[in-house]
C-alpha positions as CSV (number, residue, x, y, z in Angstrom):
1,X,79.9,88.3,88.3
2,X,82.7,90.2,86.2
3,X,83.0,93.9,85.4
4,X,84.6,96.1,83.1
5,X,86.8,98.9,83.5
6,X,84.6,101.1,82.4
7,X,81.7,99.5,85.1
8,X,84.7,99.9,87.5
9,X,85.5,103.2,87.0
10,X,81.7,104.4,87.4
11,X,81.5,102.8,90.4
12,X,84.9,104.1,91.6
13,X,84.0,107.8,90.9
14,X,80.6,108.3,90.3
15,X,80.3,109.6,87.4
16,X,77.1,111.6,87.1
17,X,75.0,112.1,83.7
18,X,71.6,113.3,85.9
19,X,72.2,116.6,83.7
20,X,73.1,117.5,79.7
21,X,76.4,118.4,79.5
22,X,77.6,116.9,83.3
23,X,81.7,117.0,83.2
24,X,83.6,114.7,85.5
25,X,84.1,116.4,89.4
26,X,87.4,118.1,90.0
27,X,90.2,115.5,90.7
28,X,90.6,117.4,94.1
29,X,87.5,115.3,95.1
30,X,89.2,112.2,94.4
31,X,93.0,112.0,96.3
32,X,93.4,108.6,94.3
33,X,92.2,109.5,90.5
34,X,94.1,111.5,88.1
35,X,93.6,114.4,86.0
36,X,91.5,112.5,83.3
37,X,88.9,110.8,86.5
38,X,90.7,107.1,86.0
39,X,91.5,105.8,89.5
40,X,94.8,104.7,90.8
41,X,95.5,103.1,93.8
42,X,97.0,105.8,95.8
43,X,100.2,105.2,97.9
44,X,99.0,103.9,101.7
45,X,95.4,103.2,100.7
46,X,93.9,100.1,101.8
47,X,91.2,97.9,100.5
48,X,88.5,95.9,102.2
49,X,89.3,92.2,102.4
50,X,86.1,89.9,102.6
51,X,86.8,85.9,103.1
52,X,87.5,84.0,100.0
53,X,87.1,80.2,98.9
54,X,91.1,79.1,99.3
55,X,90.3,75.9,97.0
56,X,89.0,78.1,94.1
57,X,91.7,80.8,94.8
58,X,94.6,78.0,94.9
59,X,92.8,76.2,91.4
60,X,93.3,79.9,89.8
61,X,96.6,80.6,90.7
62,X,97.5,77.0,89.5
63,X,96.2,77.9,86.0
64,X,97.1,81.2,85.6
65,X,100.4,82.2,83.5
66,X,103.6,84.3,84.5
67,X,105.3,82.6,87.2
68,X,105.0,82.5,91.0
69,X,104.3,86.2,92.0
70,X,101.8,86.7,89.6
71,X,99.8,83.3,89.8
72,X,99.3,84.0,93.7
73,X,98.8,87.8,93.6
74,X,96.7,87.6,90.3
75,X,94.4,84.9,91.8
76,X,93.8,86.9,95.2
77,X,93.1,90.3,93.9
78,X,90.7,88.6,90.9
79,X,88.8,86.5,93.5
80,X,88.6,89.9,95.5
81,X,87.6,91.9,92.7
82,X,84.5,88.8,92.2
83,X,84.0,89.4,95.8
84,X,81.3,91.4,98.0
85,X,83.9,93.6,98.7
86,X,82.9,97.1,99.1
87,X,86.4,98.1,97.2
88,X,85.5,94.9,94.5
89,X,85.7,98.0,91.5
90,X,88.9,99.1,92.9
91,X,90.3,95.8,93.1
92,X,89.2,95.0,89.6
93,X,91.0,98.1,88.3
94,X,94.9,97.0,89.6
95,X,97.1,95.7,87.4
96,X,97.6,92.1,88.5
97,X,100.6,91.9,85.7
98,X,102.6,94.1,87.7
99,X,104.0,91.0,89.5
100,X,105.2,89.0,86.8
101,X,108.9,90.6,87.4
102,X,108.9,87.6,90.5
103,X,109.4,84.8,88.8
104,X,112.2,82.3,89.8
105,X,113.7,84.6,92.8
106,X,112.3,87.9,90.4
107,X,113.5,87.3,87.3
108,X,115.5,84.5,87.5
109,X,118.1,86.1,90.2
110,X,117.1,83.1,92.6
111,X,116.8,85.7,95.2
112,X,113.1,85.7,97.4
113,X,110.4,83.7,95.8
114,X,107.7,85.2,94.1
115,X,105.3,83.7,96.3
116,X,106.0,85.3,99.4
117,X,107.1,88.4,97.5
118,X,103.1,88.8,95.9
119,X,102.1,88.1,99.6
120,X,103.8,90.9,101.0
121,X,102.7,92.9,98.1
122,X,99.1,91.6,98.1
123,X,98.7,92.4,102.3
124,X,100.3,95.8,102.1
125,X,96.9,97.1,100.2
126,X,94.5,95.1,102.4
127,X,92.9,97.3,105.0
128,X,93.2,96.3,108.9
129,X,92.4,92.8,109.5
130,X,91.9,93.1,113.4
131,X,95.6,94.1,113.7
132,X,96.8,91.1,112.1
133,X,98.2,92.1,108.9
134,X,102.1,91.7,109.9
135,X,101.1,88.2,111.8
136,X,99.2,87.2,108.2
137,X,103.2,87.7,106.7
138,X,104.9,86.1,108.9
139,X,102.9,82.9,109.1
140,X,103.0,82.6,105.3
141,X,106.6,83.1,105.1
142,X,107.3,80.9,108.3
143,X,104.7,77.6,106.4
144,X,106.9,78.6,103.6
145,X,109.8,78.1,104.9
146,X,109.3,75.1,106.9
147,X,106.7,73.1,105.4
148,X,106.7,70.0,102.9
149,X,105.4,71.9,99.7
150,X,103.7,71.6,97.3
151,X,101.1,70.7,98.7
152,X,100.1,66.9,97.0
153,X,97.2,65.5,99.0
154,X,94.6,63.5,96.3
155,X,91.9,66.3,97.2
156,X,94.5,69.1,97.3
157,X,95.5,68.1,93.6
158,X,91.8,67.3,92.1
159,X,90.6,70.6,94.1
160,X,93.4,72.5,91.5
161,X,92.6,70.7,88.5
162,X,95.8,68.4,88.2
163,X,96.7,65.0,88.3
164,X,97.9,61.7,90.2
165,X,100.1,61.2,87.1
166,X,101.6,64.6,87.3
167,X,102.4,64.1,91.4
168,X,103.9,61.3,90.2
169,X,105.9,61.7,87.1
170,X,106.6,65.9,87.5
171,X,106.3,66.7,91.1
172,X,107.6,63.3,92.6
173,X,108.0,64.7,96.0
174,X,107.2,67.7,98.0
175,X,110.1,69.6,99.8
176,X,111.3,71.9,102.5
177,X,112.8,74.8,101.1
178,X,114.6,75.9,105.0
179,X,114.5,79.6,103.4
180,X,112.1,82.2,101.6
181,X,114.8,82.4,98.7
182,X,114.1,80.9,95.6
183,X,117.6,79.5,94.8
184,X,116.8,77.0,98.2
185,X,113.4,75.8,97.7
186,X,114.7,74.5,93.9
187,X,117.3,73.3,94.6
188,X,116.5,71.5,97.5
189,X,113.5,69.9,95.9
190,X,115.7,69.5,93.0
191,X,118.0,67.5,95.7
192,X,114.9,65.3,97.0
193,X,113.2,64.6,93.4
194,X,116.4,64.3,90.9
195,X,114.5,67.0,88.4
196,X,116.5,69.6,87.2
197,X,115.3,73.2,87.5
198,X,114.4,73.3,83.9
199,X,111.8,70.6,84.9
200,X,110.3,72.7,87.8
201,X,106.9,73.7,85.9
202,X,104.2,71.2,87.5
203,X,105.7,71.4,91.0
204,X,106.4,75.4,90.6
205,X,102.6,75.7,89.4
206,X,101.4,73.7,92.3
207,X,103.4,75.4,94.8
208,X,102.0,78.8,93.9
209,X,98.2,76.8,94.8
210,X,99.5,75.8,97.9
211,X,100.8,79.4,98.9
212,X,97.1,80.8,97.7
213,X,95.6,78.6,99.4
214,X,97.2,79.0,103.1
215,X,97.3,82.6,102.5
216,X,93.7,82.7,102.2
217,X,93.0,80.7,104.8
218,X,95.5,82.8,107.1
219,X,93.4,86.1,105.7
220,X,90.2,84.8,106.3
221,X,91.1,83.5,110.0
222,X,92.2,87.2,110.6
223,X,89.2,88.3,109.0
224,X,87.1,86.5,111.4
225,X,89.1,88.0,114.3
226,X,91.8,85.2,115.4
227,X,95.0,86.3,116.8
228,X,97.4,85.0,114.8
229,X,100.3,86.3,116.2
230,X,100.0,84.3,119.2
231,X,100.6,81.3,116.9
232,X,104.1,79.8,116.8
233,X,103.8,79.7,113.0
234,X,103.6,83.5,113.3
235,X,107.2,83.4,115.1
236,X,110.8,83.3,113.9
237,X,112.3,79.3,114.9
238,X,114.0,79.1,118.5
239,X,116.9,78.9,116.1
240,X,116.1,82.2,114.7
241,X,114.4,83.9,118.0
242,X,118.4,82.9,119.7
243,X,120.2,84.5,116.8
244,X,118.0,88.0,117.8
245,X,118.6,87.7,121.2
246,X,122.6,88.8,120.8
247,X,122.0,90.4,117.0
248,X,119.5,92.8,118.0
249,X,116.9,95.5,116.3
250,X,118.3,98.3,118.9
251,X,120.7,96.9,121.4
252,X,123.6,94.0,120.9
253,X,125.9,91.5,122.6
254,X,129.2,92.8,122.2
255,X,130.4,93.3,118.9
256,X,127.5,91.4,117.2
257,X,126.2,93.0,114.2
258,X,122.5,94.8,114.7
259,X,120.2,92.9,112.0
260,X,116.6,93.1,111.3
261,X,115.4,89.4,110.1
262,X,113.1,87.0,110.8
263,X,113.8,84.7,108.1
264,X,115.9,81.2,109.0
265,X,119.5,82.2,110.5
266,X,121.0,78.7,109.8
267,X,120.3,78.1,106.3
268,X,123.1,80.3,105.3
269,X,124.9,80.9,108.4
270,X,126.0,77.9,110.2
271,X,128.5,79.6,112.9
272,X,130.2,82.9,113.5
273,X,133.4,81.9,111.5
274,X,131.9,82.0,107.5
């Protein structure tokens, strides 16, 4: 089931026509509307999440248009806005092509990919999900980082809509990208498959499907109450964990520097001498 805007914004505000000549309530009754009774998604306000299918999420975000960010945040908050969501009309009123800036490191800078950038952007509007919103993050950006993607198992890539032929001729080989940035995941799957970044479109498309599709797995394993921040995939690596333990949030070893990151250490600094 689809709605329109306008369906959206009667269920949003209640708009009332019981009398002749009924006028929209004051816009004090509604912190997140504005002046002419059209909602906007106020600044802190979360939404209710409800579980989603991650195959038909990942299949959407493989044939959607605009890059990485919006493919994976566009899918989630369309599926939500289908959803039984008791916020589905609010959902269905957000501007998915907000997140097409992400593409390729956001806008071609190479800097963090677009599809951990929409899931940070996508999970900052969900409402609590049994205290496991930040845990939801981290274990997308953690499988992001270590994991062989895109995901190209034969019922992954019928389940999307793609081909053997296009694993084979355009993909040719999944990757680890060692880092959330862009500029790694490329070029080290550039590295392992001989394509050239210009060539990245089948395995780019497919890697926004797999990111939909673990993060709504992730979200609806929160959902149903599992404590994902137990999980090691929730954690930084040893490697990362050992770099903390002397560059610290509030306290340091010596002279270290205080830093605040949970992201691979390694990938760009090898030693304490570059």
């Amino acid at each position: 089931m689809t709605i329109n805007r306008r369906q959206a914004l009667t269920q949003i505000i209640g708009i009332s026509t019981a009398a002749a000549g009924a006028t929209l309530m004051g816009t004090s009754a509604f912190a997140a509307t504005d002046e002419a009774g059209n909602y906007k998604l106020a600044l802190g306000e979360k939404l209710k999440y409800v579980p989603l299918d991650a195959m038909a999420t990942a299949k959407l975000a493989y044939e959607t248009p605009g890059g990485c960010m919006h493919q994976v945040f566009h899918s989630l908050v369309t599926k939500l806005a289908e959803s039984d969501s008791e916020d589905k009309a609010k959902f269905a009123s957000i501007p998915t092509a907000l997140a097409g800036y992400g593409w390729a490191g956001i806008i071609g800078q190479g800097t963090v990919c677009g599809n951990v950038n929409a899931t940070g952007m996508l999970v900052n509007i969900l409402d609590d999900l049994n205290g496991q919103n930040a845990a939801v993050i981290g274990s997308t950006f953690r499988y992001y980082e270590n994991t062989e993607l895109p995901l190209s198992s034969p019922e992954f890539v019928e389940g999307i809509g793609s081909t053997a032929e296009k694993t084979t001729e355009n993909v040719v080989t999944s990757s680890v990208a060692n880092s959330i940035l862009c500029h790694s995941s490329i070029s080290n799957w550039s590295k392992a498959s001989g394509k050239t970044f210009a060539e990245k479109g089948e395995r780019c498309k497919r890697l926004s499907a797999s990111i939909a599709f673990h993060l709504v797995e992730l979200l609806n394993r929160a959902y149903a109450g599992e404590d994902l921040s137990a999980l090691p995939e929730a954690k930084p690596s040893e490697e990362a964990q050992a770099c903390q333990s002397c560059h610290g949030v509030d306290a340091t070893m010596g002279s270290a520097a205080s830093v605040k990151a949970d992201m691979e250490c390694t990938t760009c600094h090898t030693g304490h001498f570059n």
